[in-house]
C-alpha positions in Angstrom: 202.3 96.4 -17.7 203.7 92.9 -17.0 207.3 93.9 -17.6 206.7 96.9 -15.3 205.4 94.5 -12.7 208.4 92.2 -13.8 210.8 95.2 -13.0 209.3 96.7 -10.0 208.4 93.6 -7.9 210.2 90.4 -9.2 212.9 91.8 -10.2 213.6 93.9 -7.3 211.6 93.2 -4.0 213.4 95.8 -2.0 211.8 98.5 -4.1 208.4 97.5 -2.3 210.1 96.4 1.1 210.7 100.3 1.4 206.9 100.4 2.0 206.6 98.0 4.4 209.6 99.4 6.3 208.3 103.4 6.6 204.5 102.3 7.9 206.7 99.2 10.3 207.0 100.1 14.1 209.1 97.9 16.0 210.9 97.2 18.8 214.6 97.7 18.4 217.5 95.3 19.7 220.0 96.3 22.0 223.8 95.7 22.0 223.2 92.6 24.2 220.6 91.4 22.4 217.8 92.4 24.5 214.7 93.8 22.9 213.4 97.2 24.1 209.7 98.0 24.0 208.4 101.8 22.1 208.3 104.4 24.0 205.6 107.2 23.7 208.5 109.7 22.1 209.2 106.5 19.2 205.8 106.0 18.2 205.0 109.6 18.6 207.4 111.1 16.1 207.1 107.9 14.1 203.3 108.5 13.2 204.2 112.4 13.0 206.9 111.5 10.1 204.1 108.6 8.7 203.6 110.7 5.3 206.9 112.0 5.0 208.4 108.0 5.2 205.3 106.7 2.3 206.1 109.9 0.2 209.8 109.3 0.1 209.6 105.6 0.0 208.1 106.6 -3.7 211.9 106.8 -4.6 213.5 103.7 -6.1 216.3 101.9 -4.9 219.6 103.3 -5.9 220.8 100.2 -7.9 217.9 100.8 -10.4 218.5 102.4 -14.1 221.9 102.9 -12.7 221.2 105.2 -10.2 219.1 107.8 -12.5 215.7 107.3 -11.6 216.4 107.6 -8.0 218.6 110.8 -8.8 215.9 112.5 -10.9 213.3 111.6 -8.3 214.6 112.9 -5.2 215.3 116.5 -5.8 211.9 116.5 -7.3 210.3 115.3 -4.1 212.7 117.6 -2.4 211.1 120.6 -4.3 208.1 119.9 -3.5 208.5 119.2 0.1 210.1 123.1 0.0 206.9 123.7 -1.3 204.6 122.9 0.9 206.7 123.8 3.6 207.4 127.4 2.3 203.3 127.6 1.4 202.4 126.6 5.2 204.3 129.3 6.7 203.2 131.8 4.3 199.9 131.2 5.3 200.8 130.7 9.3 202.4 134.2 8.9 199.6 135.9 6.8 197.4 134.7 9.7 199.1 135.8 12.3 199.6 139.3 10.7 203.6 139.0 10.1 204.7 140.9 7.3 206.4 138.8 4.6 210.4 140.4 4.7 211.0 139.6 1.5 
């Protein structure tokens, strides 16, 4: 467990920064340096995406493993986003009475 911990967080902070940066809302910077506050439409979408960021931020950085882990992870995730996305709108159409087409 200690070299997992080793690995993961000592070894490579970023992989946890990733979870810190999907929850973070901020105000951005603008090419003069001036900060601009959140609008409504930011922090709107931005809690609307909220799971999607934490589920994705599962993924490791690129540079771990050489790149594998990340590559095996992400169509995984992918697949099962599909999933859930094909499952919702099955049901949405079976309760709205739309007939399947395929």
């Amino acid at each position: 467990m200690e070299i997992l911990r080793y690995y993961l967080y000592i070894r490579n902070p970023a992989y946890f920064d990733q979870f810190r940066l999907a929850c973070c809302l901020s105000p951005s910077i603008d090419e003069v340096g001036a900060v601009e506050d959140v609008s409504f439409s930011e922090a709107f979408f931005h809690f609307l995406a909220l799971p999607w960021k934490i589920l994705f931020s599962v993924v490791p950085p690129r540079r771990s493993c050489g790149g594998w882990i990340p590559f095996v992870i992400s169509p995984v995730l992918l697949a099962g986003m599909v999933y859930v996305i094909m499952e919702v709108i099955r049901n949405m159409g079976c309760f709205l009475g739309i007939a399947p087409v395929v």
